[in-house]
N, C-alpha and C positions, 0 to 999 in steps of 0.2 A: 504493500500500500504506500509505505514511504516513496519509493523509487518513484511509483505513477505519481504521486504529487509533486514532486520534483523535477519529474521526467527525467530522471537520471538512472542508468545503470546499477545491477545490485554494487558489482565491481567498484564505481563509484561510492557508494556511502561504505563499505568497507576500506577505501582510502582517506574518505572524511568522514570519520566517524565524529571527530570534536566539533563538526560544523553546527551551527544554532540554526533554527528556524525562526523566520521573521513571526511578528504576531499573525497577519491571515493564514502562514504556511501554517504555524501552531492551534490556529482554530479550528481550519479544516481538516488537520487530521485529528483532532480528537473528535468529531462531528462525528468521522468517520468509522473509528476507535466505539465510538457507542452505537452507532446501527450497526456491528461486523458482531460486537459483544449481543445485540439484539436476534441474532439470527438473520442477519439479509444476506443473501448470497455477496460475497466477494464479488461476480461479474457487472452486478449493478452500481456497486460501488464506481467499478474502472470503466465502467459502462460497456467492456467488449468480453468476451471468450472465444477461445482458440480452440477450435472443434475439425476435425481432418486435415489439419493444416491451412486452416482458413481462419484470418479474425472476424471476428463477426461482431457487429455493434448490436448488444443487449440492453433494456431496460427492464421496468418490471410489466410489463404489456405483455412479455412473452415469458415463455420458461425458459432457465438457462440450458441450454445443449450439453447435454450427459454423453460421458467418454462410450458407455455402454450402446449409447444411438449409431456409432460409426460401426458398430457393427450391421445394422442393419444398410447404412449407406456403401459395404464394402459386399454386402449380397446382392445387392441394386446392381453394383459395378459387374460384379462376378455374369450374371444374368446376359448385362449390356455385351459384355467381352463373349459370348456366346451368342448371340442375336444371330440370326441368318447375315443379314447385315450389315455386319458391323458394327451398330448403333448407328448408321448412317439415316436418318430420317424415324430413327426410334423414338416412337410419344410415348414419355416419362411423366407422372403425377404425382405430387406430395399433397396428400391432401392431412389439414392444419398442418399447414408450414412452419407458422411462430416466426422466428429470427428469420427464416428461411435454412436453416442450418441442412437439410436433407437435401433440397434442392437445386441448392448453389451447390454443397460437394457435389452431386450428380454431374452439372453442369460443368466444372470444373477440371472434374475428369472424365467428361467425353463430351465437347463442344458441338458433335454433330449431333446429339441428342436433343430433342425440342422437347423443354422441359415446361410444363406448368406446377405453377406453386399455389393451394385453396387455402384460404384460410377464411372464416366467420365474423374474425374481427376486424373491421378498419385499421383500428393500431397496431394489431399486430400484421399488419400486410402491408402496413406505411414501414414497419423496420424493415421488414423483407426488401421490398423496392428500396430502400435508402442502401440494405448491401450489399444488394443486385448492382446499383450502381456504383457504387464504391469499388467493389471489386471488378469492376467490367466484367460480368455473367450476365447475359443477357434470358431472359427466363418470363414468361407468359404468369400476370397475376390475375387470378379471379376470387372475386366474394362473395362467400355463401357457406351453405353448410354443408360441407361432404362431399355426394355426387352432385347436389342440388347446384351447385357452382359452376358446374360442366357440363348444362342439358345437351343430348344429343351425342356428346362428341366420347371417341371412343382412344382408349391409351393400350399402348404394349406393354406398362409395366406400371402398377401402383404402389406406391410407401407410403406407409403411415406410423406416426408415432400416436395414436389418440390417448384422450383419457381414459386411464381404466382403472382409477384407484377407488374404491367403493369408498361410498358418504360414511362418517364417523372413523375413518381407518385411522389408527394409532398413531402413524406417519405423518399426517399432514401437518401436525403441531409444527415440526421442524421444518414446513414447507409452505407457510403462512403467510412470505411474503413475495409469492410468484402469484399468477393467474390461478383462483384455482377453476375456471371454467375449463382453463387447460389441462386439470390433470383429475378431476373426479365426473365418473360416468355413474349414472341410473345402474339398477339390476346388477347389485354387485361388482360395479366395473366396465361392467360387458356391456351396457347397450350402445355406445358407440363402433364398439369390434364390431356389436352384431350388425351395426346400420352398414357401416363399411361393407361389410362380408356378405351379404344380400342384395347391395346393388351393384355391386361388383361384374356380376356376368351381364349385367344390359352398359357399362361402362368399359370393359376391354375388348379388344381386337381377339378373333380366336388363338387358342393358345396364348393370352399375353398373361401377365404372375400378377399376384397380389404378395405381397410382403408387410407383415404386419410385427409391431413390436409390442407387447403385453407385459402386463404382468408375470410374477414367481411360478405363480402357481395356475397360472390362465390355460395355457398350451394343450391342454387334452382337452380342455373346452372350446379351442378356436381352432382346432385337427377336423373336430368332428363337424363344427358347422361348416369350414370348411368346403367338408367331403359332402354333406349335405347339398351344398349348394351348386354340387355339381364343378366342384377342381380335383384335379389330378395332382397326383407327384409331391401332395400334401407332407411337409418337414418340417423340421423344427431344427434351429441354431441354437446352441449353446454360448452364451460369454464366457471369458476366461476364469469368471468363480463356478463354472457346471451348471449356470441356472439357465433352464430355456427359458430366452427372452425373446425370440424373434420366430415366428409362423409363417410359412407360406403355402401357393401352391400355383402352377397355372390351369388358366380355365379350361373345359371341354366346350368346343365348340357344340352349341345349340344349348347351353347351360342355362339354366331359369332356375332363379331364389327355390330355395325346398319352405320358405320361411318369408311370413307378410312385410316387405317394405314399409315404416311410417314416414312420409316425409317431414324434416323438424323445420318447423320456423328459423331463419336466419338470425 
């Protein structure tokens, strides 16, 4: 925190360690010092996180980008690097983008890919566009909820990071001061998975994946609806602690929901 207020080098304040802070330097960081003591993420403090190799400018509008999500960005990649072609004219989807952290790495690494980024919230799709631009990734934004963002049009590959943390979960105490629209779903978690995974086959191209990131303990319950709703080749990823956090599958051509779509208000 010192360094970013000073904009200096850690290297730097271990050569000046006897240096004083003026009184604004000395206010700000105790300001700082009591919301970091409070529980706010670090990233909103320094306003950016460093997620695939990408900074990204964060606030609290969006969730900060967890190391855990590039896994799910480095299945995307894997998918792309396989495509018939190339990734050459491959339509890529994040749907709730947040920072846009999913869809700019996409974009990042593999530029022929015509990527869009959904998100519901205005502010959080103003940070995306602010690091779409910043970082020159050029990347299609729409606003809405979900599929309801993208009528008509059909993708070869979708990602999502949605909410799935159920209401009252023990967790969120320490998670207080992000969106929590961003990180708690209905029905235990799951009704956003489920809204995804149901409109899913009127939304891809035959054969294109769905990639979804869940919770601990979700993964046999998004295998199966999954397979319900008519995908193949249905898996699941492990992160480096053994926990499956990441579902996928691609669709069978002529696939239809096993399961009622509700469309949610924006």
């Amino acid at each position: 925190m010192l360094a970013a207020l000073l904009d200096r080098p850690r290297s730097w304040l271990i050569a000046h360690d006897d240096e004083l802070l003026d009184q604004a330097q000395g206010t700000a960081y105790e300001q700082w010092l009591t919301r970091r003591r409070d529980g706010e993420p670090l990233a909103y403090l320094l306003g950016e996180k460093e997620f695939h190799g990408l900074r990204l400018q964060v606030d609290s509008s969006v969730l900060v980008p967890r190391p855990e999500t590039e896994l799910l960005v480095d299945w995307g990649l894997r998918v792309l690097q396989a495509w018939p072609t190339k990734a050459a004219r491959c339509r890529v989807i994040d749907l709730g983008t947040g920072s846009g952290a999913i869809a700019l790495s996409i974009k990042h690494n593999s530029h022929a890919a015509e990527v869009t980024a959904v998100d519901a919230s205005p502010t959080a799709l103003a940070t995306a566009a602010r690091n779409a631009q910043s970082l020159n990734l050029p990347v299609m934004l729409a606003l809405g909820n979900w599929w309801d963002a993208v009528p008509g049009q059909r993708f070869d590959i979708a990602l999502a990071n949605p909410p799935y943390i159920a209401p009252g979960d023990e967790h969120l105490g320490a998670l207080r001061h992000e969106p929590q629209g961003a990180l708690i779903a209905q029905d235990d978690g799951l009704a956003d998975l489920a809204h995804i995974i149901d409109g899913a086959p009127g939304h891809l191209a035959p054969e294109g994946w769905l990639l979804l990131e869940h919770g601990h303990d979700q993964a046999p319950w998004v295998r199966q609806r999954l397979t319900a709703s008519g995908f193949a080749e249905v898996q699941t990823v492990r992160d480096l602690a053994g926990i499956e956090r990441c579902t996928g599958g691609r669709v069978l051509p002529g696939a239809t929901p096993a399961f009622r779509v509700v469309s949610s208000a924006v």
